[in-house]
C-alpha positions in Angstrom: 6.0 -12.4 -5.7 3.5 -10.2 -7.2 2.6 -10.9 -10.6 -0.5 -10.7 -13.2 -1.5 -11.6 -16.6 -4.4 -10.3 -18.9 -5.7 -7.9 -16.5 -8.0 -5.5 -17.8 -10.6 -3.2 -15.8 -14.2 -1.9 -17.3 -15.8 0.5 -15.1 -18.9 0.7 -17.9 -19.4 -0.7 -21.5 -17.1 2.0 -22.8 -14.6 2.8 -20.5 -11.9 -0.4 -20.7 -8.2 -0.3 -18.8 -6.1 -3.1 -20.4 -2.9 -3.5 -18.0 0.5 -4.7 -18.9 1.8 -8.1 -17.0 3.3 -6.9 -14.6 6.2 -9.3 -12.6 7.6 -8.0 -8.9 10.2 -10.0 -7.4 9.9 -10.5 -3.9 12.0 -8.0 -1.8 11.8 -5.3 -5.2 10.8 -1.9 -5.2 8.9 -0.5 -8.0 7.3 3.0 -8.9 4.1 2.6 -10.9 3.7 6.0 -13.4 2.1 7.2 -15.8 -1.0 10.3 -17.1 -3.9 11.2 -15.4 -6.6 8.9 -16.5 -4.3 6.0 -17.3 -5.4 3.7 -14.2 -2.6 3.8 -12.0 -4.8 4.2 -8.6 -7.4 1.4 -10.3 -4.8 -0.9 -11.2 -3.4 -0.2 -7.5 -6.6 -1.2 -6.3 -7.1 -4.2 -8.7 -3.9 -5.9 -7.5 -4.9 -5.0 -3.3 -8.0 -6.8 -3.9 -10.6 -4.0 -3.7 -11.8 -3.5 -7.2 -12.8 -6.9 -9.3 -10.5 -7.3 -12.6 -13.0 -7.7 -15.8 -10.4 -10.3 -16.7 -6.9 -11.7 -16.1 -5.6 -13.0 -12.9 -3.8 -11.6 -9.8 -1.0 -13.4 -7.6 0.6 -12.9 -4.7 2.8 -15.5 -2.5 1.7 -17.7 -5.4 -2.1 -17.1 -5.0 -4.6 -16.3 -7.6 -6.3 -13.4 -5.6 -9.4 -13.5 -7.5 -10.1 -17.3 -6.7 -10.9 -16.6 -3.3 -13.9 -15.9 -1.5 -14.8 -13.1 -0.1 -14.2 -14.1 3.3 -10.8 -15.8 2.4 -9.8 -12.6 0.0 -10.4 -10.5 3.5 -8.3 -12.5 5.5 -5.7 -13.0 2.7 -5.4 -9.2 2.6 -4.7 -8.9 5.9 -2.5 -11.1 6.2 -0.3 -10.8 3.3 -1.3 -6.8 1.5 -0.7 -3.8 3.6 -2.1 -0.3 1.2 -1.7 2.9 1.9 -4.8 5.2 0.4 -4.4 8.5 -0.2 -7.1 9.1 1.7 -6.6 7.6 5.7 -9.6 5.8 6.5 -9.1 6.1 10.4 -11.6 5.5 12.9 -11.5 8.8 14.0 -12.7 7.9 17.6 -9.6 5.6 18.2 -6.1 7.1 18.7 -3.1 6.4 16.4 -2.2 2.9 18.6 -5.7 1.5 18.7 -6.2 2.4 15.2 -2.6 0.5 14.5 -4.0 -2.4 16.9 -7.2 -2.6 15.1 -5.4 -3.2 12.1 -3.3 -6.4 14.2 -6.7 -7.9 15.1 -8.3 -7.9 11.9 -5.7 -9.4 9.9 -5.6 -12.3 13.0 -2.8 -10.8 15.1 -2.6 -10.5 18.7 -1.9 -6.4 19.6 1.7 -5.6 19.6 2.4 -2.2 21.1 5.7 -2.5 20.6 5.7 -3.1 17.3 3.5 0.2 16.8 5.5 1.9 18.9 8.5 1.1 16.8 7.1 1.8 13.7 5.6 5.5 14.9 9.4 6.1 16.0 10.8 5.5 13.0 8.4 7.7 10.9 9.6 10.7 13.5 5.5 10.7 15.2 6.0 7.8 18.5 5.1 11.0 20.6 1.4 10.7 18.6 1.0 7.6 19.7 -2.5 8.7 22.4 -3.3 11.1 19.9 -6.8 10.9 18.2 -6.3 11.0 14.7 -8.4 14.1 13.9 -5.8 15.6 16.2 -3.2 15.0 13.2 -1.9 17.0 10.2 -2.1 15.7 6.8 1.5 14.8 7.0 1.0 13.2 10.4 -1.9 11.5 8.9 -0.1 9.9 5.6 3.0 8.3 8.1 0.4 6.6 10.2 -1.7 5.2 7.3 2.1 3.9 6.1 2.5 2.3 10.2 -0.9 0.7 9.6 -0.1 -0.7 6.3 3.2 -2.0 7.6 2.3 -3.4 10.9 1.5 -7.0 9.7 4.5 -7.1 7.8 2.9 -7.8 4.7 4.0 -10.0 1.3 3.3 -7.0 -1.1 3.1 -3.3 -0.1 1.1 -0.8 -2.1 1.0 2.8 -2.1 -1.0 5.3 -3.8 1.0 8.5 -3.2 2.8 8.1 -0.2 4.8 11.1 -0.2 2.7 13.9 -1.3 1.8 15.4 1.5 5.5 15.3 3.1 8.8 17.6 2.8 11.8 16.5 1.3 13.3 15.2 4.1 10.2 13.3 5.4 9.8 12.5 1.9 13.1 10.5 1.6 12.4 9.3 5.3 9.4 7.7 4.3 11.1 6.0 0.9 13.9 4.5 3.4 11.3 3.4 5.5 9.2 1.8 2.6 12.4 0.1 0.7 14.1 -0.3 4.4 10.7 -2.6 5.3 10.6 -4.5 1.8 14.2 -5.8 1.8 13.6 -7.1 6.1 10.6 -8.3 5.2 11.5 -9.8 1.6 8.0 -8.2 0.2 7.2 -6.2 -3.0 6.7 -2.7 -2.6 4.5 -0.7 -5.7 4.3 3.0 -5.3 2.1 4.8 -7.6 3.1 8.7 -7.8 3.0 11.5 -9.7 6.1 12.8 -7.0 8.7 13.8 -9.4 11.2 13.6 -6.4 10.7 9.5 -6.4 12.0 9.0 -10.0 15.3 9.1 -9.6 15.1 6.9 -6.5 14.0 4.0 -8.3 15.6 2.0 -11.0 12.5 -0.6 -11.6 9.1 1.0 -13.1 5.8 -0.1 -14.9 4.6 2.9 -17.4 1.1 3.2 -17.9 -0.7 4.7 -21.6 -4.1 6.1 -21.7 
């Protein structure tokens, strides 16, 4: 379950983000929406343990995120969050497996090529797998950083505009994928998106106000 109460976000004296509660069952997919400016990337960010709430609390798989350590909120995350930025993050010197393994061994997990190799298959890029990922367009680039964020089968998926750089029919690829992964691996999924295409793929969704 993802769930939070009382969240707000300040990034100075007079800029305040007050967030609805927000309640995600397990194995539920939700599209996040709402104007420029509202906080929908923040919030994202808030809830993936990245960016410290003002106030209110986060949980996931009945853990208050923002009790934790810093070393335990690392491992946490990669145990149990998988995000996909809208910006990759790669080590550009690895190629798409390493940078899929290194993901394995931070969050505690042994390498499993197979795994990767499944997961680049189903996204329609296995034959990328030696590729460095400078080597990859800005499509190819947003379905690995959805592998990575999928490889350790995590509690709660979150995505900041997963489909933006990708066709319509990668486009609904990718949301079959996403939803495909949350139901297997009974997680939340949160997609925040200003892709008009996603709206009528989702019944559940959290509105943001400026």
């Amino acid at each position: 379950m993802l769930a939070t109460k009382g969240l707000a976000y300040s990034y100075d004296s007079k800029t305040n983000l007050d967030f609805p509660d927000i309640t995600c069952q397990r194995g539920e997919s939700w599209l996040l929406l709402g104007q420029s400016g509202s906080g929908k990337t923040t919030l994202l960010h808030v809830l993936g343990g990245l960016r410290t709430p003002k106030k209110g609390n986060v949980l996931i798989a009945d853990t208050d995120l923002y009790q934790l350590s810093s070393s335990k909120m690392d491992q946490f995350r990669g145990k149990h969050i998988g995000i996909i930025f809208q910006d990759s993050h790669f080590v550009k010197a690895l190629s798409v497996e390493e940078n899929l393994g290194l993901a394995q061994t931070l969050a505690g997990h042994s390498v499993d090529k197979a795994r990767i190799k499944h997961l680049l298959d189903r996204l329609n890029i296995g034959h990328k797998l030696k590729s460095k990922t400078s080597q990859l367009s800005q499509g190819e680039q947003q379905r690995v950083a959805i592998a990575r964020a999928l490889i350790n089968r995590p509690t709660v998926i979150l995505a900041d505009e997963p489909t933006s750089a990708l066709d319509d029919v990668n486009c609904k690829e990718v949301v079959n994928l996403l939803e495909t992964q949350a139901r297997e691996e009974n997680a939340v999924l949160l997609i925040v998106t200003h892709d008009g295409r996603l709206k009528e793929l989702f019944s559940k969704k959290i509105y943001l106000n400026k």
